[in-house]
C-alpha positions in Angstrom: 120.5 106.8 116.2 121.2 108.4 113.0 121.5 112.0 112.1 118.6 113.6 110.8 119.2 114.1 106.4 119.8 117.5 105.0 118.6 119.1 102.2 121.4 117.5 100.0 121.3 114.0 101.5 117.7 114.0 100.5 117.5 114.7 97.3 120.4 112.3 96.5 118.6 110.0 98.5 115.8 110.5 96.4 117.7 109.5 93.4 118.4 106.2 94.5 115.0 105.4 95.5 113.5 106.3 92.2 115.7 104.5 90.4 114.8 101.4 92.2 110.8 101.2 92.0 108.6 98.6 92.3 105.8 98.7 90.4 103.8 95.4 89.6 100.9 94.3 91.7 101.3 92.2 94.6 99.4 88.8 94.3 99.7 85.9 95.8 103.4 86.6 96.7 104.7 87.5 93.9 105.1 90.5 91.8 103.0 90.3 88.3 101.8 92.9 85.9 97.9 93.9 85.4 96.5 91.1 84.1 95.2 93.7 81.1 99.4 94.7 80.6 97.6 98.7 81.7 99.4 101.0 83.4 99.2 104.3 84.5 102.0 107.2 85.4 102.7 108.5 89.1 103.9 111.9 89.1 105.5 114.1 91.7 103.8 117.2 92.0 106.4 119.0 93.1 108.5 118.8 89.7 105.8 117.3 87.4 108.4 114.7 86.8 107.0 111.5 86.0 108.2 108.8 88.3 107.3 105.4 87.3 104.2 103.7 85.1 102.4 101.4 88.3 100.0 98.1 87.0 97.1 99.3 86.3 95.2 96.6 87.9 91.2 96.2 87.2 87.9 93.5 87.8 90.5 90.4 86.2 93.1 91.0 89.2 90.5 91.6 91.9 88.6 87.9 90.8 92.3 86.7 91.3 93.2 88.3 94.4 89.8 87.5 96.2 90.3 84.1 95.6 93.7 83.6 96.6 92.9 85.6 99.6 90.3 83.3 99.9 92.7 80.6 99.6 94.6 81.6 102.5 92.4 82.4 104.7 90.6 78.7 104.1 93.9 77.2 104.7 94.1 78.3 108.1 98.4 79.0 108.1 97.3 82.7 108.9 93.1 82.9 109.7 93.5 79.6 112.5 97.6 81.3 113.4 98.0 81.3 117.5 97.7 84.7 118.6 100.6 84.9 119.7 102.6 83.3 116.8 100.7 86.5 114.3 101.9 89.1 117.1 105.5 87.8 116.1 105.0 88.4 112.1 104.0 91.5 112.5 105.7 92.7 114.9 109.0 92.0 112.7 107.3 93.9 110.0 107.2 96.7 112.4 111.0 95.8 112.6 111.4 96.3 109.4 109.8 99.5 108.4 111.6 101.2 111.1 114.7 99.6 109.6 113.8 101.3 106.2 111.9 104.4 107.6 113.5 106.5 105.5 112.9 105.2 102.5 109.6 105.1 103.6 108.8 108.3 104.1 110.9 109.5 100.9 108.5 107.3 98.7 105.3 109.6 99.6 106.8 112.4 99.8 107.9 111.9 96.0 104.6 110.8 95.1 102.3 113.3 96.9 104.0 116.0 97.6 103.8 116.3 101.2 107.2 117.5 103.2 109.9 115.2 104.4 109.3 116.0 108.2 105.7 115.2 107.7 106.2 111.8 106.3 108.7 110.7 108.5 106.0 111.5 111.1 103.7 109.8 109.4 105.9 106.6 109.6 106.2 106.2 113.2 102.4 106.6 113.0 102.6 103.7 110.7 105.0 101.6 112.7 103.2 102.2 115.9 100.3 101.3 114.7 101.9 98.0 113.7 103.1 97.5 116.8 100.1 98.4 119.2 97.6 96.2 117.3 99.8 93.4 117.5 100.8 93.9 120.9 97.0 93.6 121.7 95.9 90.9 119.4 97.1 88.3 122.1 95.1 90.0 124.8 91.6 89.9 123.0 89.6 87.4 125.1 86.4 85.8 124.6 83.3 85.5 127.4 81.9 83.0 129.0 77.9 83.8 129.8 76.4 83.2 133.2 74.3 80.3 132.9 72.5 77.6 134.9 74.2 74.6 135.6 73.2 72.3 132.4 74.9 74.8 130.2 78.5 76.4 129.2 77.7 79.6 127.0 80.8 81.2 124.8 81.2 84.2 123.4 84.2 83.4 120.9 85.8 86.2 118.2 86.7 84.8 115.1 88.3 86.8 111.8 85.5 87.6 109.7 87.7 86.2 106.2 88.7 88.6 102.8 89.1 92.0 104.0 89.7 94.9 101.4 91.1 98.2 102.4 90.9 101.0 100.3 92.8 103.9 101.4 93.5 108.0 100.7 96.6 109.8 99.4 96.9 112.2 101.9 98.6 109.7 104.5 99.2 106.9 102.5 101.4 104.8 104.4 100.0 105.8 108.0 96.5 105.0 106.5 97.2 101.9 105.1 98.6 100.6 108.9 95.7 101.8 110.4 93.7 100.2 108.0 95.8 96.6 107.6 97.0 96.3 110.7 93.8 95.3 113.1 92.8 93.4 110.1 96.0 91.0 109.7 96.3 91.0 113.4 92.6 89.5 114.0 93.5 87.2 111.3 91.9 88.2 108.1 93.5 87.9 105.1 93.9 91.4 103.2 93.6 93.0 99.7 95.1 96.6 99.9 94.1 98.8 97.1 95.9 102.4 97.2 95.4 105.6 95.9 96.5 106.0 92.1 97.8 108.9 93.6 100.0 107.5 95.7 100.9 103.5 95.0 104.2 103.7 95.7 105.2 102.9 99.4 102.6 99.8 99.5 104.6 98.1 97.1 107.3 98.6 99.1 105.3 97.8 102.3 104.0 94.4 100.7 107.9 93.8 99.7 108.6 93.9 104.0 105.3 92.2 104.5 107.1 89.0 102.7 110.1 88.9 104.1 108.5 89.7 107.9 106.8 85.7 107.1 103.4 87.0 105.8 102.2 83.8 104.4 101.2 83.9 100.8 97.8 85.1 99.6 97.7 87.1 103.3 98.5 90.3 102.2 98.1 91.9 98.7 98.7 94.8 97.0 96.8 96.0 93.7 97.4 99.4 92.4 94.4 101.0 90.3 91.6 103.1 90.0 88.7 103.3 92.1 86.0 102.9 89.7 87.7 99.7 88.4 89.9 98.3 91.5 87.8 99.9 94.4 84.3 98.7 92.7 85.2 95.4 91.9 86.1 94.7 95.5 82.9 96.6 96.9 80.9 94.1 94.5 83.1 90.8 95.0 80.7 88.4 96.5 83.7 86.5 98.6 84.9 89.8 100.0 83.7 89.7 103.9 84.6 93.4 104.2 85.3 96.6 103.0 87.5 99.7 104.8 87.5 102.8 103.3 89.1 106.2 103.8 88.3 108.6 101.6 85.5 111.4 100.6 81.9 111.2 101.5 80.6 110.7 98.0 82.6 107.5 97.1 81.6 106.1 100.4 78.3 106.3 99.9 78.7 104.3 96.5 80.8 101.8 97.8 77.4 101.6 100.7 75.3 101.2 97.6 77.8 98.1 95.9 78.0 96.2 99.1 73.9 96.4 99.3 74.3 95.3 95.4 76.5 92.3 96.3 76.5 90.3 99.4 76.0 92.7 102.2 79.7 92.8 103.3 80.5 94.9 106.5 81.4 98.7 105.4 83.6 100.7 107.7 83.7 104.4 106.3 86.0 107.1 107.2 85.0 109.5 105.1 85.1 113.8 104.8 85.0 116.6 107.2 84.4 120.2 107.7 85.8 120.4 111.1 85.2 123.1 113.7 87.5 124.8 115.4 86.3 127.0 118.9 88.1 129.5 120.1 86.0 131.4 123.5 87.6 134.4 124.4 88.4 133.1 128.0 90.9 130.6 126.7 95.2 130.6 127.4 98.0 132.2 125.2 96.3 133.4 122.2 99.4 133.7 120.4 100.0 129.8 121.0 96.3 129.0 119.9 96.4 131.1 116.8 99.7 129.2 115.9 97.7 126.0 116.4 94.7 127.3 114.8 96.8 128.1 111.7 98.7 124.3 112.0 95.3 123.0 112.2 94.9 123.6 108.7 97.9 124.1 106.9 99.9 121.3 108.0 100.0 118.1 104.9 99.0 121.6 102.9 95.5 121.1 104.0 95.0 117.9 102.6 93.6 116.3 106.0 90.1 114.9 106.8 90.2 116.4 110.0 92.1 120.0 109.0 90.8 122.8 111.4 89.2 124.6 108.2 86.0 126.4 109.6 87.7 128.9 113.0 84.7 129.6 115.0 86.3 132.7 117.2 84.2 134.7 119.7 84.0 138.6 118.5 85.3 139.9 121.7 88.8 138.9 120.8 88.2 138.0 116.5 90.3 141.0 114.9 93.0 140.3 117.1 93.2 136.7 117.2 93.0 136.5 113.2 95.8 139.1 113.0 98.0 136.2 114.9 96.6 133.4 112.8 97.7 135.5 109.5 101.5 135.9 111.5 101.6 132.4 112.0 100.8 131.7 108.1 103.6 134.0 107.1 106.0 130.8 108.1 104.0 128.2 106.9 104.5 129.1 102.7 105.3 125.9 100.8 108.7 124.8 99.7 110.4 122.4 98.1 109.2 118.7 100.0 112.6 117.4 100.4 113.7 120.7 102.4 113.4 119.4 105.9 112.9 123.4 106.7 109.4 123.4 104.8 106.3 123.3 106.6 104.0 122.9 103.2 104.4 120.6 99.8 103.1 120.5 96.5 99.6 119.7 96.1 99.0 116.5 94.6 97.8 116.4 91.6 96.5 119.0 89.2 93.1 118.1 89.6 93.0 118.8 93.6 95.4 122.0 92.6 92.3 123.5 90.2 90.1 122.6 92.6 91.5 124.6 95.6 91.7 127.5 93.4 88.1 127.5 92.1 87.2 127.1 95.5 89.6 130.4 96.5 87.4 132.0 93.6 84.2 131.2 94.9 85.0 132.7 98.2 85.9 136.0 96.8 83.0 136.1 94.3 80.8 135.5 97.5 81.7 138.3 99.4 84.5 136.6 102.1 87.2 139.2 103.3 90.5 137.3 101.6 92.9 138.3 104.0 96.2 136.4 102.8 97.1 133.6 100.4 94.8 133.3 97.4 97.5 132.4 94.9 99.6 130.0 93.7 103.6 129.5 92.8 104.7 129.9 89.7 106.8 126.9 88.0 106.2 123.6 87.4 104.9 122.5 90.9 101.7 122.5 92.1 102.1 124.5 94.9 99.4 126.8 97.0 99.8 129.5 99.3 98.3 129.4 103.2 94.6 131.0 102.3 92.6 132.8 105.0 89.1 134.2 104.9 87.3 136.2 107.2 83.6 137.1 107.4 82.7 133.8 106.6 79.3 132.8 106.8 77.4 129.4 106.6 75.9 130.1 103.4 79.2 130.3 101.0 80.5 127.1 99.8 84.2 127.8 101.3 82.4 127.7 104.9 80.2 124.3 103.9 82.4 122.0 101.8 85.0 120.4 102.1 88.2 121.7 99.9 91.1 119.8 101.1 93.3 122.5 100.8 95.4 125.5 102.8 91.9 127.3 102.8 90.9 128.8 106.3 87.2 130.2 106.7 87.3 132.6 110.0 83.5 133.0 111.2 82.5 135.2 114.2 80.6 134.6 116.9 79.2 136.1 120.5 77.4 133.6 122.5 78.2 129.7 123.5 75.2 128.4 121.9 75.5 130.0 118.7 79.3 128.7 118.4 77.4 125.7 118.9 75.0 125.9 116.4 78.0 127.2 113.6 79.7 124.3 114.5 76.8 121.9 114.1 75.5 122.9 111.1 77.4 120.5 108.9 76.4 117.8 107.1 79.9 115.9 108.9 81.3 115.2 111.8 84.7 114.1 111.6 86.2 115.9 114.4 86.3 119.6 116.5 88.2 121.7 118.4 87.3 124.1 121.3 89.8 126.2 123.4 89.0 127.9 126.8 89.9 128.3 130.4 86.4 127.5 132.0 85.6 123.5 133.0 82.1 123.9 132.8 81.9 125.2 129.4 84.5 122.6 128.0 82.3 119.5 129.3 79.2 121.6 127.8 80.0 122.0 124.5 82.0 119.2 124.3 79.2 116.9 125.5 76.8 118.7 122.6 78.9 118.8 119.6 78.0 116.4 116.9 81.3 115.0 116.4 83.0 111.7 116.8 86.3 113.3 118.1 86.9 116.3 120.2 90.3 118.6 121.1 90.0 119.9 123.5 92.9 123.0 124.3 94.9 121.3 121.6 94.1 119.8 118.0 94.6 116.1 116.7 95.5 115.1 119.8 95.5 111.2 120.7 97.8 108.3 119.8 96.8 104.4 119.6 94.7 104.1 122.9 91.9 106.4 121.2 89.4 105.7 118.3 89.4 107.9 115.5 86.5 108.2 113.0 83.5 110.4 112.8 79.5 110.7 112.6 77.2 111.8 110.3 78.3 111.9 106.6 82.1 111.6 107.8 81.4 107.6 108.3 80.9 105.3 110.8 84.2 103.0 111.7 86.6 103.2 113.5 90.6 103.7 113.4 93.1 102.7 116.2 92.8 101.5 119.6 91.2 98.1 120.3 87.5 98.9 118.9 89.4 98.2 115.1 90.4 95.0 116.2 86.3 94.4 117.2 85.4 95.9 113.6 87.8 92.6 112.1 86.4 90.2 114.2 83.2 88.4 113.9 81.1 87.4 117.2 80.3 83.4 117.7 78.0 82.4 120.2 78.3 78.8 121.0 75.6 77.3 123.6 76.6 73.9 125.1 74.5 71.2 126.9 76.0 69.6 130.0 74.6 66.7 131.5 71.3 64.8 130.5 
């Protein structure tokens, strides 16, 4: 194993990498421009440095794609595949991103600013994921209903056909496994479209997915915006499918386009405003307070399910958000290729002003700023960990969703009005509760409106457990075996025996 990189080793790492880019879209095997000759720049937000001009792809590359992938899937080399034999591809493509892991990671954290140790996280995410769906995909069965004797009854699973997967840029490599993976491995063939914000790493990924035996048309790649790329897909008419991860308001427009089209399955994973409990009863409240405070700064905030509204019982409040401010002392952001730094750059100027109106707002409305508030100066986008206390559910900081290093501490004295705080919200992505009494956990866990819930910890799970959320946060599922069900289309096939 490999000695983890220093400071110096990544940045000339770094050097090499961006000096060997790819970016064309991937279509039908091959590396082509944007059928329009468009591009548009990537930029590290950690240096403002431009790093490469990706295809710009738009509605002439998705009629391409769609039927290619259309093609493929027809064809039956991947859709009509032994399970088995598909395991094998992809689990050499597994293979092969660990063999280039680094490389990997150093792609987004150049083009989204997130820290080194984060990413590389993020890649054995990835290559897990990879791995457990196509471990699994061989151990899907069918059913075989009870009937009388003049009849066989089968419950058969079949790939549903064109699957498009539109993912985020605040895990874009981790996201786009959890979103391709169950997909290839039921059998689909898929058209990944990824962030503008962060194109880089599939190209590289669709680069491994060719030489791992993908066959052509399988698996494509095309780089672009969402109001060209994404909507085009959403209103293909040959497109079976559509995953998204990403904020509630596109999802509800790419709802509105497959209603518009041909009624294509939607799977949403979509915004949050997650709750995070903290009963005075509970373990260690230096250790919770330094979880509380990694609940939201880690990936600088930039998490669907980021701890940002603290629910903590006034008993123990002052004290407990006196540790949480501690702990945010060694969270500031640093350079992204310092293995030491905890935060990044923000990614792009747009989500940069928009953190910082939002850090506005809550002081204009009256929240107690108690650290952070303010920016670095030089040429990176880079915000400082926030916290406000005195929160209440009227201000927009303790409502909406900021995707940032913005905490919002609220108070509270009783169980059921925790639980009210942490319902009132129009998502439910995930929440958190901490505390020392069984009863109480399988109370409020059983009562809050969430589609994930920590319990003494926060983003805890691995592949075994869904992830995905309720309410305006979506409605599919990520991981475990129930993806491979969203991929997957149910046949029922009634057969006459005898006379």
């Amino acid at each position: 194993m490999s000695h983890p990189k220093t400071y110096a080793e990544w940045q000339a790492m770094a050097e090499s990498v961006k000096a060997n880019l790819e970016t064309r879209a991937f279509i039908d095997d091959t590396f082509v421009d944007a059928v329009s000759g468009d591009s548009f720049e990537t930029i590290n937000p950690a240096t403002g440095e431009v790093l490469a001009k990706v295809a710009s792809c738009d509605a002439a590359d998705v009629d391409k794609a769609v039927a290619v992938a259309r093609r493929a899937f027809n064809s039956g080399e991947w859709s009509r595949m032994a399970p088995g034999a598909r395991k094998k591809v992809l689990l050499k493509l597994a293979d092969l991103m660990q063999q280039h892991r680094d490389e990997l990671a150093l792609l987004d954290t150049l083009d989204m600013g997130k820290p080194i140790g984060s990413s590389l996280g993020d890649m054995a995410g990835a290559i897990g994921t990879i791995r457990h769906q196509a471990e699994s995909i061989d151990k899907v069965y069918g059913e075989v209903a009870p009937t009388g004797e003049e009849a066989l009854a089968l419950v058969l699973r079949e790939p549903l056909g064109v699957v498009a997967s539109i993912v985020p840029w605040n895990f874009p490599l981790m996201m786009t496994a959890w979103k391709i993976a169950p997909a290839l491995a039921a059998g689909n063939s898929v058209i990944l479209k990824p962030s503008e914000k962060s194109p880089l790493s599939a190209l590289r990924l669709a680069q491994l997915a060719k030489e791992a035996g993908i066959p052509s048309g399988v698996f494509q790649v095309l780089p672009g915006f969402g109001h060209t790329v994404g909507k085009a897909l959403a209103l293909s008419m040959d497109v079976n499918c559509l995953a998204f991860t990403g904020s509630t308001g596109v999802g509800k427009q790419l709802m509105q386009y497959a209603g518009q089209s041909n009624l294509k399955r939607v799977y949403l994973e979509c915004g949050g405003k997650s709750p995070n409990i903290v009963f005075a009863d509970c373990k260690n409240l230096d250790k919770v307070a330094q979880h509380a405070a990694e609940a939201i700064f880690h990936n600088q905030g930039e998490v669907c399910i980021a701890g940002s509204r603290l629910l903590v019982e006034n008993s123990v409040r002052e004290a407990f958000v006196d540790k949480v401010l501690a702990a945010a002392e060694n969270m500031q952001p640093g350079d992204p290729l310092d293995p030491n730094s905890f935060m990044g750059a923000i990614v792009d100027r747009t989500q940069y002003e928009r953190i910082l109106d939002y850090i506005r707002k809550g002081v204009e409305e009256g929240a107690q700023l108690r650290t952070g508030g303010k920016s670095l100066e030089g040429p990176g986008l880079f915000i400082c960990p926030t916290v406000f206390d005195g929160v209440n559910d009227k201000m927009a900081i303790g409502r909406e969703e900021i995707f940032g290093p913005v905490l919002s501490v609220f108070g509270f004295d009783r169980e059921e009005e925790a639980i009210a705080l942490a319902n009132d919200s129009d998502y439910g992505l995930a929440a958190g509760l901490w505390s020392q009494d069984i009863d109480r956990i399988m109370r409020v866990t059983r009562r809050l409106e969430s589609g994930q819930v920590f319990v003494n910890n926060w983003a805890g799970g691995d592949q075994t457990v869904p992830f995905g959320g309720v309410k305006q946060s979506g409605n599919g599922r990520d991981k475990s075996h129930h993806s491979l069900e969203e991929y997957s289309e149910l046949k029922s096939v009634w057969i006459s025996l005898g006379d």
